[in-house]
BAROZA-891610 format. One record per atom (N, C-alpha, C): atom name; chain; residue in three letters; residue number from 1; x negated, y negated, z. Coordinates in Angstrom, 1 decimal. Example, Ala and Ser with C-alpha at 12.3 -4.5 7.8 and 13.67 -1.06 7.14 Angstrom:
<mipas>
+------+-------+------+-----+--------+--------+--------+
: atom : kette : rest :  nr :      X :      Y :      Z :
+------+-------+------+-----+--------+--------+--------+
:    N :     A :  ALA :   1 :  -13.2 :    5.7 :    7.8 :
:   CA :     A :  ALA :   1 :  -12.3 :    4.5 :    7.8 :
:    C :     A :  ALA :   1 :  -13.2 :    3.3 :    7.8 :
:    N :     A :  SER :   2 :  -12.8 :    2.2 :    7.1 :
:   CA :     A :  SER :   2 :  -13.7 :    1.1 :    7.1 :
:    C :     A :  SER :   2 :  -12.9 :    0.0 :    7.9 :
+------+-------+------+-----+--------+--------+--------+
</mipas>
This chain:
<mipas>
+------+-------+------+-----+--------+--------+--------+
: atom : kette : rest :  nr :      X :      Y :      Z :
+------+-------+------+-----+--------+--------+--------+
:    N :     A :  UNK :   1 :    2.9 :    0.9 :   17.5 :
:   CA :     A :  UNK :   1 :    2.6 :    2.2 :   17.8 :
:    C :     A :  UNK :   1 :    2.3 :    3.0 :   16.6 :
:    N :     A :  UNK :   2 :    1.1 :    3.7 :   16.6 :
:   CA :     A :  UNK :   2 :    1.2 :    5.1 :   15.6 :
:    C :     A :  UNK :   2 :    1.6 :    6.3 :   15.5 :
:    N :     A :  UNK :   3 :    1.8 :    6.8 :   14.6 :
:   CA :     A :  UNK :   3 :    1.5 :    8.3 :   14.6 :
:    C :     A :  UNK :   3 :    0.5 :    9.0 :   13.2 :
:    N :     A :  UNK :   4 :    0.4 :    9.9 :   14.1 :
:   CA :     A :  UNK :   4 :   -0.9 :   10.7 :   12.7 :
:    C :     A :  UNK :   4 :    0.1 :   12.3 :   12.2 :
:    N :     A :  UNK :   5 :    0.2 :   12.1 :   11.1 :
:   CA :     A :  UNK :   5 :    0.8 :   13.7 :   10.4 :
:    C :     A :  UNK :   5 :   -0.2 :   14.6 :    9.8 :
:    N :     A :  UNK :   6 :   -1.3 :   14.2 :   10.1 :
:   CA :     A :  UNK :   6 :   -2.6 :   14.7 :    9.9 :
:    C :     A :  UNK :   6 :   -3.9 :   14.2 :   10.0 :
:    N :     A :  UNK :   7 :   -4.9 :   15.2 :    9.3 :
:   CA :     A :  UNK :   7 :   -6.1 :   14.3 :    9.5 :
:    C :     A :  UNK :   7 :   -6.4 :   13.0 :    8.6 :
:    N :     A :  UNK :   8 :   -5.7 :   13.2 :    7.4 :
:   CA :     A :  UNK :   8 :   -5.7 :   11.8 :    6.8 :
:    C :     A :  UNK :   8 :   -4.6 :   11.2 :    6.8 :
:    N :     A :  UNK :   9 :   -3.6 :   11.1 :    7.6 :
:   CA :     A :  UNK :   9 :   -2.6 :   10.3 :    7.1 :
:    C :     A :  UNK :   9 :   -2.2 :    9.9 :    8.6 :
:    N :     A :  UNK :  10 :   -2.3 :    8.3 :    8.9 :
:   CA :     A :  UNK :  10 :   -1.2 :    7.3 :   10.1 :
:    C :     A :  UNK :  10 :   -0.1 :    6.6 :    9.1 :
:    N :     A :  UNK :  11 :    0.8 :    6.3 :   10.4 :
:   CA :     A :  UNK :  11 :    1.7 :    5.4 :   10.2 :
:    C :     A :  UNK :  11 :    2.0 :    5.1 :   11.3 :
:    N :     A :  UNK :  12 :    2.2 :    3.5 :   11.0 :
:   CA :     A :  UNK :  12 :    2.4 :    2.3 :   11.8 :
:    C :     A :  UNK :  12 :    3.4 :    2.0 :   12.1 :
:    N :     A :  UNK :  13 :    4.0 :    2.3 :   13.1 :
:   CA :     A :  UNK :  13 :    5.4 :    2.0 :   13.5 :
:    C :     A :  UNK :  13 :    5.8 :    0.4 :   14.3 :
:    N :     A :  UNK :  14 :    6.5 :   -0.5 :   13.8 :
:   CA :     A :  UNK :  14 :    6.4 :   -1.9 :   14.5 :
:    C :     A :  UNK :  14 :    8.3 :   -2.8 :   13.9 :
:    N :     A :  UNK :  15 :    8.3 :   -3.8 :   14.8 :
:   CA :     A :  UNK :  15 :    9.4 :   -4.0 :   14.6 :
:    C :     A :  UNK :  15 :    9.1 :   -5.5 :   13.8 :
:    N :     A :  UNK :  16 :    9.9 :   -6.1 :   13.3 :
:   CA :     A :  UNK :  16 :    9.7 :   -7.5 :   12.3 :
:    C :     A :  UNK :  16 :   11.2 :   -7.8 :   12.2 :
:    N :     A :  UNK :  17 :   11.4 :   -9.1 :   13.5 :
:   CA :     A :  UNK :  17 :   12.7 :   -9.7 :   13.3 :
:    C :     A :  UNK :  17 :   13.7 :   -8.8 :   14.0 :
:    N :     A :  UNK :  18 :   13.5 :   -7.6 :   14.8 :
:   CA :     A :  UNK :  18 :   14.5 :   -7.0 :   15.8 :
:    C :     A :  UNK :  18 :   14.7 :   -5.6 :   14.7 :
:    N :     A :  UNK :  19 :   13.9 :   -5.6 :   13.1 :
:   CA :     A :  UNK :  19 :   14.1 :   -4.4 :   12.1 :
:    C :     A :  UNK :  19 :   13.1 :   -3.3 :   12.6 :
:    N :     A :  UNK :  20 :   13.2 :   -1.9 :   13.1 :
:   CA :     A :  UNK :  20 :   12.4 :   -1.3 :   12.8 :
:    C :     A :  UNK :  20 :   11.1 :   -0.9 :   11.4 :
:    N :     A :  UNK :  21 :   10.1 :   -1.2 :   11.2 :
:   CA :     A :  UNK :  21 :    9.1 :   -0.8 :   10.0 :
:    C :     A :  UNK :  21 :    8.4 :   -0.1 :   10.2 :
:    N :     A :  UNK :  22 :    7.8 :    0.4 :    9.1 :
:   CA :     A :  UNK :  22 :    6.4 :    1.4 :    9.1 :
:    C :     A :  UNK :  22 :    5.7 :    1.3 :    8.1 :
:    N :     A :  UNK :  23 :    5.2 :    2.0 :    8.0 :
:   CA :     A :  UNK :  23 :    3.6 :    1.8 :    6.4 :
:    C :     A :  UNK :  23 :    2.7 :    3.4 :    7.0 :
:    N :     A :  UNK :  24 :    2.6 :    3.9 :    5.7 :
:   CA :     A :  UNK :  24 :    1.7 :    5.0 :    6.7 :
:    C :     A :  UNK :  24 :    0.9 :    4.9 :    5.6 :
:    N :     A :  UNK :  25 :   -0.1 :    5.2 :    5.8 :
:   CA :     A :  UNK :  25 :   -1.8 :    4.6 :    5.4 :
:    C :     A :  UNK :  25 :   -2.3 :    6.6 :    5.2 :
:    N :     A :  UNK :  26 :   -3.0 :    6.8 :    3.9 :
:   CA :     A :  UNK :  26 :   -3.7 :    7.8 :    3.6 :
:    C :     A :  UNK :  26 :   -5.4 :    7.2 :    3.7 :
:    N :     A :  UNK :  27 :   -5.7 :    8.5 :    4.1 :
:   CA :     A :  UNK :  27 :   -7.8 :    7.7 :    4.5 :
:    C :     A :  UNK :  27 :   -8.5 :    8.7 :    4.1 :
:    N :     A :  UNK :  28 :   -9.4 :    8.2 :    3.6 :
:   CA :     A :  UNK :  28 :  -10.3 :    9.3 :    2.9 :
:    C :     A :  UNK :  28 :  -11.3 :   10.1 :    4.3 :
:    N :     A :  UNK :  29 :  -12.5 :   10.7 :    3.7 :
:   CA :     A :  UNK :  29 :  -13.4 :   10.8 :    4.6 :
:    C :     A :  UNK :  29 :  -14.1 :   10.1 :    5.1 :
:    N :     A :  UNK :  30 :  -14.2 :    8.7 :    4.4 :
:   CA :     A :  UNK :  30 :  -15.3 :    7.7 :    4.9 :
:    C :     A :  UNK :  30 :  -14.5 :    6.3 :    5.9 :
:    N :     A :  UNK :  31 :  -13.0 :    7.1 :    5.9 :
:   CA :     A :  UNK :  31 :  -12.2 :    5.9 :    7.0 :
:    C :     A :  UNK :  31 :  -11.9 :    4.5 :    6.5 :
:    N :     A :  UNK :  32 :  -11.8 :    5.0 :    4.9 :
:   CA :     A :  UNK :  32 :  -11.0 :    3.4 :    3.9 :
:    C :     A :  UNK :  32 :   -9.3 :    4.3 :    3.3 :
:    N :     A :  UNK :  33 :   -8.5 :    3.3 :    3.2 :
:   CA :     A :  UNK :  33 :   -7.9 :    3.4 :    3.0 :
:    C :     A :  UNK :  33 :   -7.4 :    3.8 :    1.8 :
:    N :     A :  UNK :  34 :   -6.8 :    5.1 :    0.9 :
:   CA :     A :  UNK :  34 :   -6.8 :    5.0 :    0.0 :
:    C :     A :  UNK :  34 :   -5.3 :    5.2 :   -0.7 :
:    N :     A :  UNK :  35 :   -4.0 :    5.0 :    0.2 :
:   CA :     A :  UNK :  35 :   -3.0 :    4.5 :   -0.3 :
:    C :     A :  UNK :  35 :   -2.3 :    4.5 :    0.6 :
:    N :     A :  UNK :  36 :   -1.2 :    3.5 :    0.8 :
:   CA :     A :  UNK :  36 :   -0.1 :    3.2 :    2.1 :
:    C :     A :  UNK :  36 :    1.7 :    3.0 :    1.0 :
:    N :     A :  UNK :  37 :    2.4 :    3.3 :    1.8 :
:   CA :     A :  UNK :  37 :    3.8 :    3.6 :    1.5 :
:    C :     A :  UNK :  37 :    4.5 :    3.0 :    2.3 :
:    N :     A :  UNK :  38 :    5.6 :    2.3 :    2.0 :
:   CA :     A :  UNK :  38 :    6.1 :    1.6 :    3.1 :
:    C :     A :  UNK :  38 :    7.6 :    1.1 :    2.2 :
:    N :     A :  UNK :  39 :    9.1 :    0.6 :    3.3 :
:   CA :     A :  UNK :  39 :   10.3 :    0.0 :    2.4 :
:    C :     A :  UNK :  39 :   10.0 :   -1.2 :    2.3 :
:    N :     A :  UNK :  40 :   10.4 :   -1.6 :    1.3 :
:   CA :     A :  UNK :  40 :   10.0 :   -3.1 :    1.2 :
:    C :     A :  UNK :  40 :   11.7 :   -3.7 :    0.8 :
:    N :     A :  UNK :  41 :   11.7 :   -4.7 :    1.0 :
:   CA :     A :  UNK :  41 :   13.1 :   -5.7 :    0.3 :
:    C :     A :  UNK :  41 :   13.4 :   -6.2 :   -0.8 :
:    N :     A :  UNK :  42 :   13.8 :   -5.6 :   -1.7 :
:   CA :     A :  UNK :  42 :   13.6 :   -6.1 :   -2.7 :
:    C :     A :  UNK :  42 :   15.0 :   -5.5 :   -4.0 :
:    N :     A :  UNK :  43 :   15.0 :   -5.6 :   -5.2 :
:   CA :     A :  UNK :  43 :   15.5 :   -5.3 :   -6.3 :
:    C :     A :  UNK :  43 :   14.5 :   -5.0 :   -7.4 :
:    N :     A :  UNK :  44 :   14.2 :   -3.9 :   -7.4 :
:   CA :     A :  UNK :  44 :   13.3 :   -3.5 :   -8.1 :
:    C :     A :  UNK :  44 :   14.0 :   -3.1 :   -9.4 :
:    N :     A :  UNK :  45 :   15.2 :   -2.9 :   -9.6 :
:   CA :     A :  UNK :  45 :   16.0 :   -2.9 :  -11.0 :
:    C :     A :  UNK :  45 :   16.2 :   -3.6 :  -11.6 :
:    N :     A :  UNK :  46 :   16.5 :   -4.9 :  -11.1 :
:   CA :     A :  UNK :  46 :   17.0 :   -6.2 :  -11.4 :
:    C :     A :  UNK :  46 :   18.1 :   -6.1 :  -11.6 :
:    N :     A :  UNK :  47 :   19.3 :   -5.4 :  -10.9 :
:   CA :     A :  UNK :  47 :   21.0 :   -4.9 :  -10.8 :
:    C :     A :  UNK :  47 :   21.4 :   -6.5 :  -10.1 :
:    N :     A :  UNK :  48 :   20.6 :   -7.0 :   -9.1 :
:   CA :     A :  UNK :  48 :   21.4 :   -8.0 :   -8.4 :
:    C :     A :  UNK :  48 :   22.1 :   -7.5 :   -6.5 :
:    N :     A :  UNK :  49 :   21.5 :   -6.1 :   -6.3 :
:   CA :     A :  UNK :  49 :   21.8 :   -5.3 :   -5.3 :
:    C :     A :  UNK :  49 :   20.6 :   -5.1 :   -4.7 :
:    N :     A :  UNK :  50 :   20.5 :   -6.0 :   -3.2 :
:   CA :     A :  UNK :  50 :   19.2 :   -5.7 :   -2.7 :
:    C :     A :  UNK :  50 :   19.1 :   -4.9 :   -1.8 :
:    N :     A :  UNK :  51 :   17.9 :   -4.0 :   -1.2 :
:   CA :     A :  UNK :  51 :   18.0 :   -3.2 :    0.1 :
:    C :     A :  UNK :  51 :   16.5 :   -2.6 :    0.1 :
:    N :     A :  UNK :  52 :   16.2 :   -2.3 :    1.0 :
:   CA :     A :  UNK :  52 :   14.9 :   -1.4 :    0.9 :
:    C :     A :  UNK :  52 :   14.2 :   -0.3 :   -0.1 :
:    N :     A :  UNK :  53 :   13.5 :   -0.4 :   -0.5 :
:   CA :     A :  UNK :  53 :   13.0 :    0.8 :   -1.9 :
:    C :     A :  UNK :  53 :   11.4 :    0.9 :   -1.7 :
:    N :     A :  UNK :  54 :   11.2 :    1.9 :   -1.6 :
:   CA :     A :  UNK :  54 :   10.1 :    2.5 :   -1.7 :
:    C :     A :  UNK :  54 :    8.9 :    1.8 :   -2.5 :
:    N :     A :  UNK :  55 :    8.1 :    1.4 :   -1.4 :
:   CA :     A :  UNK :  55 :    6.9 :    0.5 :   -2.2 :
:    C :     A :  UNK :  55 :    5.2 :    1.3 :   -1.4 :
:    N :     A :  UNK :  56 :    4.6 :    0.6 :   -2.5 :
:   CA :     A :  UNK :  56 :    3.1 :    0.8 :   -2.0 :
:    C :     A :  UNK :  56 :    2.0 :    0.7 :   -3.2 :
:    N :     A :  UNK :  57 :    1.2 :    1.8 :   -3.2 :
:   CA :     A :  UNK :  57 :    0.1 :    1.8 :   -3.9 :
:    C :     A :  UNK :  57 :   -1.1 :    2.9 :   -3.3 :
:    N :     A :  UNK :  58 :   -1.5 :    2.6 :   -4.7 :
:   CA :     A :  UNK :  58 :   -3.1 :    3.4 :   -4.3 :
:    C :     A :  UNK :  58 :   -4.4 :    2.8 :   -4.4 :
:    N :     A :  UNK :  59 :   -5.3 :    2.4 :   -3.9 :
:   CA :     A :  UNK :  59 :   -6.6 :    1.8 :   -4.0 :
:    C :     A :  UNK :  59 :   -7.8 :    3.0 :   -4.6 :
:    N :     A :  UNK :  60 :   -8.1 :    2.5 :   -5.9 :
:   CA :     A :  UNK :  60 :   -8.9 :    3.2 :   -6.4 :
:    C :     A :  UNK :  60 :  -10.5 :    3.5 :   -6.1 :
:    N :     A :  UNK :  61 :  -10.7 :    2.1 :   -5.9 :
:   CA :     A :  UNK :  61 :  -12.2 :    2.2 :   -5.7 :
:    C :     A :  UNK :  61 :  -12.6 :    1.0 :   -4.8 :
:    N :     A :  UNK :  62 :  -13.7 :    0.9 :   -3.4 :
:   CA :     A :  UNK :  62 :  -14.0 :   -0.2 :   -2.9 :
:    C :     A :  UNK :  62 :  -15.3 :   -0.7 :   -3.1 :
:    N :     A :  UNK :  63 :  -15.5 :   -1.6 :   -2.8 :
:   CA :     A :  UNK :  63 :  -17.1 :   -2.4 :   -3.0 :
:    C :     A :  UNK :  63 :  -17.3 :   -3.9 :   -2.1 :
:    N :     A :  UNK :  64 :  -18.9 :   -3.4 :   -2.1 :
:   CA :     A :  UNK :  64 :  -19.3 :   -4.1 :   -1.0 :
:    C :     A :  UNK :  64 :  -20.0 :   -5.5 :   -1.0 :
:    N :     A :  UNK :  65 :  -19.7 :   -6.5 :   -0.7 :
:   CA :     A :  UNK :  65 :  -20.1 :   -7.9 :   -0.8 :
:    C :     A :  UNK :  65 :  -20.9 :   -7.9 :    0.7 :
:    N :     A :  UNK :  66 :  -22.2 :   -8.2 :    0.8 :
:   CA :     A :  UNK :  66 :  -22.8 :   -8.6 :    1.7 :
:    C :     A :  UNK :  66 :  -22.6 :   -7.4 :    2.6 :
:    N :     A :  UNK :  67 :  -22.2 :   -8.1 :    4.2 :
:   CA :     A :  UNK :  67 :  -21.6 :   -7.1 :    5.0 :
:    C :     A :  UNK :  67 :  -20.2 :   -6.8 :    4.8 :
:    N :     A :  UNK :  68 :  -19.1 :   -7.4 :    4.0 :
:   CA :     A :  UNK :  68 :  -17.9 :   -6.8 :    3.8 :
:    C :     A :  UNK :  68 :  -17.1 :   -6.1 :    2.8 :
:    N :     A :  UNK :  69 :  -16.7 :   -5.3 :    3.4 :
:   CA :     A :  UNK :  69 :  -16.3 :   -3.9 :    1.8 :
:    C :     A :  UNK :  69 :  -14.8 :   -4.2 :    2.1 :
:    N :     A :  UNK :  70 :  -14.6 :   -4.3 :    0.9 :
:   CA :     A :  UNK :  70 :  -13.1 :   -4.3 :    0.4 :
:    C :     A :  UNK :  70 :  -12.8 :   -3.8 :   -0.8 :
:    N :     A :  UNK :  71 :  -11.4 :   -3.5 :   -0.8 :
:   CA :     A :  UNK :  71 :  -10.8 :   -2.9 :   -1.9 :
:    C :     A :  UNK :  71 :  -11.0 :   -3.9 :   -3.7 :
:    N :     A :  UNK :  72 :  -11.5 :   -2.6 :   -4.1 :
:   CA :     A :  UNK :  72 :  -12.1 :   -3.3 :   -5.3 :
:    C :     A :  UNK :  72 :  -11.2 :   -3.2 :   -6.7 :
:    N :     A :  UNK :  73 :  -10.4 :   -1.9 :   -6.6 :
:   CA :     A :  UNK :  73 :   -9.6 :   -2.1 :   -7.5 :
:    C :     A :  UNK :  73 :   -8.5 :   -1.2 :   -7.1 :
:    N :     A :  UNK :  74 :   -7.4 :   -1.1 :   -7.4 :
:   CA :     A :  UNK :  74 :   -6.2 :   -0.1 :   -7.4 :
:    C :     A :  UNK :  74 :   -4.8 :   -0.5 :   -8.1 :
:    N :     A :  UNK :  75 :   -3.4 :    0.0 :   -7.7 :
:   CA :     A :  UNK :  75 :   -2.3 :   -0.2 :   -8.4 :
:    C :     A :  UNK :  75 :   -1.3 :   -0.5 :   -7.4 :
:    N :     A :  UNK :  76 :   -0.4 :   -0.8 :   -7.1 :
:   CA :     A :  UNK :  76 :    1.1 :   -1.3 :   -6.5 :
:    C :     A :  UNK :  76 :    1.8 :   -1.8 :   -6.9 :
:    N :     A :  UNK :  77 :    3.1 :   -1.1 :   -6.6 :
:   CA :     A :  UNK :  77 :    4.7 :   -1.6 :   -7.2 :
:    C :     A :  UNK :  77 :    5.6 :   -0.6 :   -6.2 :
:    N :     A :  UNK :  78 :    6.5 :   -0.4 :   -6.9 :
:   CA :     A :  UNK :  78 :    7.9 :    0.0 :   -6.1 :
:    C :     A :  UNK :  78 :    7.7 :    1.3 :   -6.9 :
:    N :     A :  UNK :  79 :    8.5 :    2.5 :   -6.1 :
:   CA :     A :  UNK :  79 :    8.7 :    4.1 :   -6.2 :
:    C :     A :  UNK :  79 :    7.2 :    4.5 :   -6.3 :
:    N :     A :  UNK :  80 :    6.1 :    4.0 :   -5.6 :
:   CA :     A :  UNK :  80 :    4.8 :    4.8 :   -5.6 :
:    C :     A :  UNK :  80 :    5.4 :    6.4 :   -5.2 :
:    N :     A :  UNK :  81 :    4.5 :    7.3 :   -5.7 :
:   CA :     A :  UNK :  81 :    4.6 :    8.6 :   -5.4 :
:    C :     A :  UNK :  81 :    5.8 :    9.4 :   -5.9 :
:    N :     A :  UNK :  82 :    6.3 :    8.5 :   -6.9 :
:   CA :     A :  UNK :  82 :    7.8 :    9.4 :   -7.2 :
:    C :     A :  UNK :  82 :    7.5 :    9.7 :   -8.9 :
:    N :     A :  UNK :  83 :    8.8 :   10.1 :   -9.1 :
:   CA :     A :  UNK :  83 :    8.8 :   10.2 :  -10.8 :
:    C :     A :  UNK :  83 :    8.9 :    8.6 :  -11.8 :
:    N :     A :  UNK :  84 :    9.4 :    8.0 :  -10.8 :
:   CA :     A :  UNK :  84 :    9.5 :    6.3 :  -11.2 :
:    C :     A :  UNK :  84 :    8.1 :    5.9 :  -11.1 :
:    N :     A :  UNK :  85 :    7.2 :    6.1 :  -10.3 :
:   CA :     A :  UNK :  85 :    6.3 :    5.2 :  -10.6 :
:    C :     A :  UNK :  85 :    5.5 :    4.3 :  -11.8 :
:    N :     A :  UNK :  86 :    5.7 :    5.5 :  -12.4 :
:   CA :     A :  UNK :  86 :    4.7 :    4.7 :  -13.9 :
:    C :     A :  UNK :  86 :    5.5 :    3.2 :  -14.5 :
:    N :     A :  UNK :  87 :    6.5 :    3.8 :  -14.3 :
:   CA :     A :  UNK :  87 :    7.7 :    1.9 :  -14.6 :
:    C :     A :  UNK :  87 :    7.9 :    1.2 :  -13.5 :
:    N :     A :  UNK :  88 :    7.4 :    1.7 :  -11.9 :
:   CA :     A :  UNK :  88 :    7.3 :    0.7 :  -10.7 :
:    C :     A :  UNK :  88 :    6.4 :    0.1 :  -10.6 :
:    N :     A :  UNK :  89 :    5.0 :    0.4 :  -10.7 :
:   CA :     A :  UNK :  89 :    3.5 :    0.1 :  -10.9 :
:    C :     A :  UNK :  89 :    3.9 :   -1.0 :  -11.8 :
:    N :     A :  UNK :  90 :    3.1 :   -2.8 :  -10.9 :
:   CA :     A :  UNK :  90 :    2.8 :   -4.0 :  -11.6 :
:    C :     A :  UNK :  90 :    2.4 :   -4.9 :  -11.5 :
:    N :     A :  UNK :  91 :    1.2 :   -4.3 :   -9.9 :
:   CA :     A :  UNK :  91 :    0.1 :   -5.0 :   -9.8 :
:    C :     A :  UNK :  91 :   -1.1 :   -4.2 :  -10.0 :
:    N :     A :  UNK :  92 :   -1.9 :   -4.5 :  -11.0 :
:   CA :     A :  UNK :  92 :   -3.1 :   -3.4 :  -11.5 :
:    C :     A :  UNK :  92 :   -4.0 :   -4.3 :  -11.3 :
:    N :     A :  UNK :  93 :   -4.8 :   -4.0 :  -10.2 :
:   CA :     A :  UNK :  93 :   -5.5 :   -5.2 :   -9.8 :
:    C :     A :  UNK :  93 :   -7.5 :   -4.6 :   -9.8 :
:    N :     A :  UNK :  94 :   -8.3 :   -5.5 :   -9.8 :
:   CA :     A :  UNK :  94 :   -9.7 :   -5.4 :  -10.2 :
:    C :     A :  UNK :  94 :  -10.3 :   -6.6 :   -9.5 :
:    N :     A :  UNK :  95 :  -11.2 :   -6.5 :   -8.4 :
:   CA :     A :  UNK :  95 :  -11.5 :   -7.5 :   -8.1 :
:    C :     A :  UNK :  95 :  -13.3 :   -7.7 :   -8.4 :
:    N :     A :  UNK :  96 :  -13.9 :   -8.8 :   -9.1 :
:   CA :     A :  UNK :  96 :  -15.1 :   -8.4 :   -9.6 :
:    C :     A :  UNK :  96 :  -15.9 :   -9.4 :   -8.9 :
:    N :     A :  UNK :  97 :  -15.7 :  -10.5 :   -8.2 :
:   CA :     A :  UNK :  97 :  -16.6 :  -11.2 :   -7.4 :
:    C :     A :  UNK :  97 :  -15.6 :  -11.8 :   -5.6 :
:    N :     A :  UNK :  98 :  -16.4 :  -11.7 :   -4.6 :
:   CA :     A :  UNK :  98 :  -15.6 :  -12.4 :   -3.4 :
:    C :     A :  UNK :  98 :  -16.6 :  -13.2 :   -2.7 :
:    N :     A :  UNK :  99 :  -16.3 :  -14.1 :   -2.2 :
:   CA :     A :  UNK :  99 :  -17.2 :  -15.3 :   -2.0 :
:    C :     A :  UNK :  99 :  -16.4 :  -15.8 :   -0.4 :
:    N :     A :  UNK : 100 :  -17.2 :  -16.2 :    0.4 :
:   CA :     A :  UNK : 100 :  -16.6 :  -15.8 :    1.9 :
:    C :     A :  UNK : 100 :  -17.2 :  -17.3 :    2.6 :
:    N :     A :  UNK : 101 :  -16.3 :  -18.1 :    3.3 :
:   CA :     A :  UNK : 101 :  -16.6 :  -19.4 :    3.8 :
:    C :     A :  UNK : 101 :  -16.8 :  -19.1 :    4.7 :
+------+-------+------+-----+--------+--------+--------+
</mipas>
């Protein structure tokens, strides 16, 4: 199930294993996604204490192979959107060719 808290922003509400989840997805004008938020499981300190923490990312820029556009470059890690992010961010990712079977 969704919900919308605006014109740009859903979230996906679904269960995984009897857990309630969600992800809520920001969209631009052209209807791509340009960042989603979600708890994820993990230890993002490396304390050795696991539980839910704030994960996601932002997709910078997309591009188009053939008929299919995908995300061409952006960032994700743990505490997106916070004052932590700049030390949560630690996938900086760039994709420069896709090739489709």
């Amino acid at each position: 199930m969704g919900t919308s808290e605006g014109p740009d922003t859903a979230t996906y509400h679904y269960d995984l294993d009897g857990l309630p989840q969600s992800v809520t997805y920001r969209i631009d004008r052209l209807g791509q996604v340009t960042s989603l938020v979600l708890d994820r499981w993990g230890d993002p300190d490396g304390t050795g204490t696991w539980a839910r923490h704030r994960f996601g990312g932002h997709i910078t820029a997309y591009r188009r192979w053939g008929d299919v556009l995908l995300p061409a470059s952006g960032l994700i890690g743990w505490d997106v959107d916070t004052e932590r992010w700049p030390q949560g961010a630690f996938f900086d990712f760039s994709v420069t060719d896709a090739r489709f079977c």
